[in-house]
Structures are given as structure tokens and as C-alpha cells.
C-alpha positions as CSV (number, residue, x, y, z in Angstrom):
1,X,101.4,114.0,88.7
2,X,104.6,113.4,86.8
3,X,105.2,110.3,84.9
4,X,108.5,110.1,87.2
5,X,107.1,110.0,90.1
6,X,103.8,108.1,88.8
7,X,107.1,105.1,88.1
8,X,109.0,105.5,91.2
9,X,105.3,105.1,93.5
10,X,103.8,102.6,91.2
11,X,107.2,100.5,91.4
12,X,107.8,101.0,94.9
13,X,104.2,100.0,96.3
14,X,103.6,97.4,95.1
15,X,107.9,96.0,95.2
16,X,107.3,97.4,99.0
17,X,104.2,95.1,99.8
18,X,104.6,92.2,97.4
19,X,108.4,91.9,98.9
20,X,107.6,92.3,102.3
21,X,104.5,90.5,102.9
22,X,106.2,87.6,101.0
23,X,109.6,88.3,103.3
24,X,106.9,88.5,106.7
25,X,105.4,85.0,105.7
26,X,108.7,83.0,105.2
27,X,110.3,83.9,108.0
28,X,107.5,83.1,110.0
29,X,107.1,80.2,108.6
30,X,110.7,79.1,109.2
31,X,111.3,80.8,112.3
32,X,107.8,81.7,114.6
33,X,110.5,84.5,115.7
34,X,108.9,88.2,115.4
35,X,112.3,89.8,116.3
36,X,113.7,87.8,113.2
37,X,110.6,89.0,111.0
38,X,111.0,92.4,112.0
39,X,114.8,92.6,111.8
40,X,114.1,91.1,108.5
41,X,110.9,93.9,107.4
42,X,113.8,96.9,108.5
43,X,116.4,94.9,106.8
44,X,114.8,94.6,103.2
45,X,113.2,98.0,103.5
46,X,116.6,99.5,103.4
47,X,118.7,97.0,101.3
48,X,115.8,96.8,98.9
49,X,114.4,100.2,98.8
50,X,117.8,101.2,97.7
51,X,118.6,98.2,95.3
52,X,114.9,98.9,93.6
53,X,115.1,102.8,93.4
54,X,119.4,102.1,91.5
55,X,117.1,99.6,89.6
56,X,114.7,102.2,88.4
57,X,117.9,104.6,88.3
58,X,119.8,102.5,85.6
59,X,116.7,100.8,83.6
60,X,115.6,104.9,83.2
61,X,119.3,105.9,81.6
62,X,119.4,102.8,79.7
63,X,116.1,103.8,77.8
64,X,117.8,107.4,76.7
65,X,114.8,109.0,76.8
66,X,114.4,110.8,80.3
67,X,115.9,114.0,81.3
68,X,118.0,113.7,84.3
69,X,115.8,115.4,86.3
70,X,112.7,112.3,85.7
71,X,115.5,110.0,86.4
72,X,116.1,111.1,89.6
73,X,112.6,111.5,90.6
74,X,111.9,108.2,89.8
75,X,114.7,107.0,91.8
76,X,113.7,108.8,94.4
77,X,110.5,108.7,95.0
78,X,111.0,104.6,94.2
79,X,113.2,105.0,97.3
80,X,110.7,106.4,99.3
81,X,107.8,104.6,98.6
82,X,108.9,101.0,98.7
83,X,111.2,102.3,102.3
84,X,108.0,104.0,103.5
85,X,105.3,101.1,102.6
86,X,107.7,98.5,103.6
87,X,108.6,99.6,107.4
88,X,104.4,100.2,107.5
89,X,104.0,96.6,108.1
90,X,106.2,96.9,111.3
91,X,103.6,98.2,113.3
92,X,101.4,95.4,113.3
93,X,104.5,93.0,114.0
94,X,105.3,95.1,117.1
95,X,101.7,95.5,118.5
96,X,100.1,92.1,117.8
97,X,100.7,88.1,118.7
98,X,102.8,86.5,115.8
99,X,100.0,84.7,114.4
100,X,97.2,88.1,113.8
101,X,100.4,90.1,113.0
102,X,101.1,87.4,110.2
103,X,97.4,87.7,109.4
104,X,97.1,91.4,109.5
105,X,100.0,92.1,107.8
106,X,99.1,90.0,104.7
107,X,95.5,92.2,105.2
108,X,96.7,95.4,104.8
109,X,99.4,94.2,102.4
110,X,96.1,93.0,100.3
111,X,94.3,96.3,101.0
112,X,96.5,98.3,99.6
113,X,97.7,96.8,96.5
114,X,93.7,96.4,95.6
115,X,93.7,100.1,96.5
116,X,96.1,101.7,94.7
117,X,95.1,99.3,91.7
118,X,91.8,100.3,92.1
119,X,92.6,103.9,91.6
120,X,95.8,103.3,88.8
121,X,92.7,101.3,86.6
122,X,90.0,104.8,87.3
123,X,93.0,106.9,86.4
124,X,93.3,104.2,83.1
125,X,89.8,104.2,82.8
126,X,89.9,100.7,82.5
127,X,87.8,98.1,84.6
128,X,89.5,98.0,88.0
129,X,88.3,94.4,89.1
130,X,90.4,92.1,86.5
131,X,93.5,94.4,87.3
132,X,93.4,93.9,91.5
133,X,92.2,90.1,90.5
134,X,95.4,89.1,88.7
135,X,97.3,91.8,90.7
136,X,96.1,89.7,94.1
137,X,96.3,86.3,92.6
138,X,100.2,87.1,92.0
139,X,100.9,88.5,95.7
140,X,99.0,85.1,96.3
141,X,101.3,82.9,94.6
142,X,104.4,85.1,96.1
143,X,102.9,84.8,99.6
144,X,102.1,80.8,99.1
145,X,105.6,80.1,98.0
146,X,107.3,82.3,101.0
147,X,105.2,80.1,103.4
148,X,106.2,76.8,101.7
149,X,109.9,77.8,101.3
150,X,109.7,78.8,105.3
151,X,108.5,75.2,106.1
152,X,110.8,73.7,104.0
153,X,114.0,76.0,105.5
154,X,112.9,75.0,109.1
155,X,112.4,71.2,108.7
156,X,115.2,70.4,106.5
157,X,117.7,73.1,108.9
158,X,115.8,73.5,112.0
């Protein structure tokens, strides 16, 4: 696989779960509302699957070292991926109660960041288990200080 694209997916997964899964927690935190947490999950997939792959775009032609061509597959397939991966976690949002969506949804966000790190550190040949440990503990941290920012939004405006 092309280094282009190897950026644009790499970027885009783990922007797509990381943002989203922190994104799901908050506003369930401050609202218990799953039309609000999904109308927030299609919201940031588009707004920031587009500001992520113009990110990738303009960091790429800043660097002056990638042929148009790699530029535009990174932005695209930055696009893509995070838009893809993000709308992904509608499905449990739609199908479960609020509470094992919340649950399942931090799950698979989990599962696949340890699994595509898990294959990134094979393809480094580097040992995978400190990568998807401090990969993990920083989705943690993101997901911990959604939830506390949703409590705090709810009691102080709710």
C-alpha cells in the first residue's frame, strides 16, 4: 500500500474513533438524548471528515515533498476513512438502549484501534502491546474527559 493512503487511513481511523467515541460519551453524558448523540455522530463525521482530510491536504503541501497525486490520496482516503469509521458507530446507537449503545460503542471503538494498532506495529515489526497500551490509555483519557465535561455541561446548564 501507498504511503498516501497508508496517512490518510492511519489518520482517519483512529481521528474517526478517538473523535467520535469521545463525541458519543459527552453528549450522553450531558444529554441521555440518543437522537442528540446520533445527530451529533452524522454531524462530526461530515464536518470533521472533511476538516481532517483539508488538514491532511494542507500539512502534505506545506511539507513540499509530495507529488500532487499522494496529496490527494491522502486527502481522500483521510475523507473516507474517518467518514466511514465514524458513521459505523451509528448502528449500535440506533439498535440498542442508550446505556449498552454507550457501552458498545466505546467496545468497538476500543477494538478497533487495538486492531489496526495491532497490525500497523506487525507491519513495524515492533512489539504491538506497548503501542495499543498507550494508544488505549489516550482514547481513555479522551473518553474520561468527554464524560466529565458532559456532567459538568448538564449540571451547570441543564
Amino acid at each position: 500500500m501507498r504511503e498516501s493512503f497508508k496517512t490518510g487511513i492511519g489518520f482517519g481511523l483512529t481521528s474517526g474513533i478517538i473523535t467520535t467515541v469521545g463525541l458519543i460519551v459527552g453528549l450522553h453524558a450531558g444529554t441521555e438524548s440518543k437522537i442528540v448523540v446520533i445527530g451529533g455522530v452524522v454531524s462530526i463525521a461530515i464536518a470533521d471528515a472533511c476538516s481532517d482530510a483539508l488538514g491532511i491536504h494542507v500539512a502534505q503541501e506545506a511539507q513540499d515533498r509530495h507529488s500532487t497525486r499522494a496529496i490527494w490520496e491522502a486527502t481522500l482516503s483521510t475523507f473516507a476513512t474517518k467518514l466511514v469509521v465514524s458513521l459505523t458507530f451509528i448502528i449500535p446507537l440506533a439498535l440498542l438502549p442508550n446505556r449498552t449503545a454507550i457501552a458498545t460503542s466505546v467496545g468497538w471503538g476500543m477494538l478497533l484501534l487495538a486492531t489496526f494498532n495491532f497490525y500497523m506495529a506487525r507491519a513495524q515489526q515492533v512489539r504491538p502491546w506497548a503501542i495499543i497500551g498507550e494508544h488505549l490509555a489516550i482514547a481513555c483519557l479522551v473518553i474520561v474527559m468527554a464524560h466529565v465535561v458532559g456532567h459538568w455541561v448538564h449540571s451547570t446548564f441543564g
